[in-house]
LUMKOLVEX-677450 format. One record per residue (C-alpha): residue number from 0; residue in one letter; z negated, x negated, y. Coordinates in steps of 0.05 Angstrom, whole numbers, plus 5000, padded with zeros to 4 digits. Each point is the difference from the previous one (the first is absolute). Layout:
% LUMKOLVEX-677450
NUM A Z X Y $
...
END
This chain:
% LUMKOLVEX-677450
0 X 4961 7172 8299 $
1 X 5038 4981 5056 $
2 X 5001 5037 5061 $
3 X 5050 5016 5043 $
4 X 5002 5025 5081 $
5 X 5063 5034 4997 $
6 X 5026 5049 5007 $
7 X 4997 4997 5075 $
8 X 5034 5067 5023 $
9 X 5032 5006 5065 $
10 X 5031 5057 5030 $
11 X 5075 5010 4969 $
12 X 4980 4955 4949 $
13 X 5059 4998 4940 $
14 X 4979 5038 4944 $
15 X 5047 4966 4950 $
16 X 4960 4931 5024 $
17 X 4929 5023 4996 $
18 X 5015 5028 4928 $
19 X 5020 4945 4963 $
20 X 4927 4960 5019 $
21 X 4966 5061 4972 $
22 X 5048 4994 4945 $
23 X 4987 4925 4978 $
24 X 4926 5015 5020 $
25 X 4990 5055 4953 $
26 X 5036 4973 4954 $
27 X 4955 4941 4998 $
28 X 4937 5043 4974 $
29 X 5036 5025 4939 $
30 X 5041 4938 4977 $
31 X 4967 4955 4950 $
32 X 4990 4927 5014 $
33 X 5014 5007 5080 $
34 X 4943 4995 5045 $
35 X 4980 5059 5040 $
36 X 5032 5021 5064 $
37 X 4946 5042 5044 $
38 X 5043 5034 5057 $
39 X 4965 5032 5060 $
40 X 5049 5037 5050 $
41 X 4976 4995 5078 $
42 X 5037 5027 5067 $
43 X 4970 5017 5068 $
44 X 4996 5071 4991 $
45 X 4974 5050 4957 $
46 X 5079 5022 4987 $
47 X 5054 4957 5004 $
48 X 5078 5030 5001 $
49 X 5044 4951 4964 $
50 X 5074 4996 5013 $
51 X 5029 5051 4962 $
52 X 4943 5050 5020 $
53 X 4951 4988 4949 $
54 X 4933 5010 5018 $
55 X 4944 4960 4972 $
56 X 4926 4995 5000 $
57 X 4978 4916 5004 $
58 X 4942 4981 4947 $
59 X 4962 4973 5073 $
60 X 5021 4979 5061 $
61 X 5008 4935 5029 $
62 X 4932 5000 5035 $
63 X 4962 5020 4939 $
64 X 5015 4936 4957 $
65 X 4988 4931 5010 $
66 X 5067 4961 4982 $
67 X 4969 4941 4975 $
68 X 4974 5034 4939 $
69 X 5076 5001 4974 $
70 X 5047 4954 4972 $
71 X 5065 5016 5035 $
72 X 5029 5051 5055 $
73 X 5057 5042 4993 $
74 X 5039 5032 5056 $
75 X 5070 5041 4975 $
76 X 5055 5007 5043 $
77 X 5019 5058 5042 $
78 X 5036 5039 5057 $
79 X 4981 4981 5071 $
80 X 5023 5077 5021 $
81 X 4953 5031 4956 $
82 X 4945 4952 5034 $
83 X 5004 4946 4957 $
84 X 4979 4954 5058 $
85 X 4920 5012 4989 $
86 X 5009 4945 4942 $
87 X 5003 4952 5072 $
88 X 4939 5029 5020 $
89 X 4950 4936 5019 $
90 X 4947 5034 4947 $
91 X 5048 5004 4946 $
92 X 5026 4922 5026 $
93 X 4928 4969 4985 $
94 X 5003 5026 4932 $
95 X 5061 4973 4984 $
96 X 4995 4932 5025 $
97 X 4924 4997 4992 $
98 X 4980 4949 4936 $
99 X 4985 5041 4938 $
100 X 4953 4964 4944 $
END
């Protein structure tokens, strides 16, 4: 099963973004002959308010995982005014640009 780091969720993260890798990703479990998608949703807090006001609850957070036990990172867009700009944070940075295997 392959493994992805993704769902990185920032403050004002777009909702319509993060759902549609949870889509494909769950998807991926239930449709024959396609290799499984595991999907682990992280953030920097414990509650994370997304753009439209959504609150969510991360799987971990950033500090609790060690990136280079996943295949691939992924970081959906969203609004700088809803604080968006934690995404630039130099934790979230390493992550992102850091090799995965």
């Amino acid at each position: 099963m392959k493994k992805v780091l993704l769902l990185f969720l920032s403050q004002g993260f777009e909702e319509a973004e993060a759902s549609a890798f949870i889509d494909v990703c769950g998807w991926s479990r239930i449709v024959k002959d396609v290799q499984p998608v595991e999907l682990l949703t992280v953030g920097l807090h414990n509650e994370i308010k997304a753009a439209h006001n959504l609150i969510v609850k991360p799987q971990k957070l950033l500090k609790e995982i060690n990136p280079s036990n996943f295949d691939a990172f992924a970081l959906p867009g969203g609004f700088h005014a809803r604080g968006f700009e934690e995404a630039y944070k130099d934790e979230v940075l390493e992550v992102r640009y850091k090799k995965m295997v």
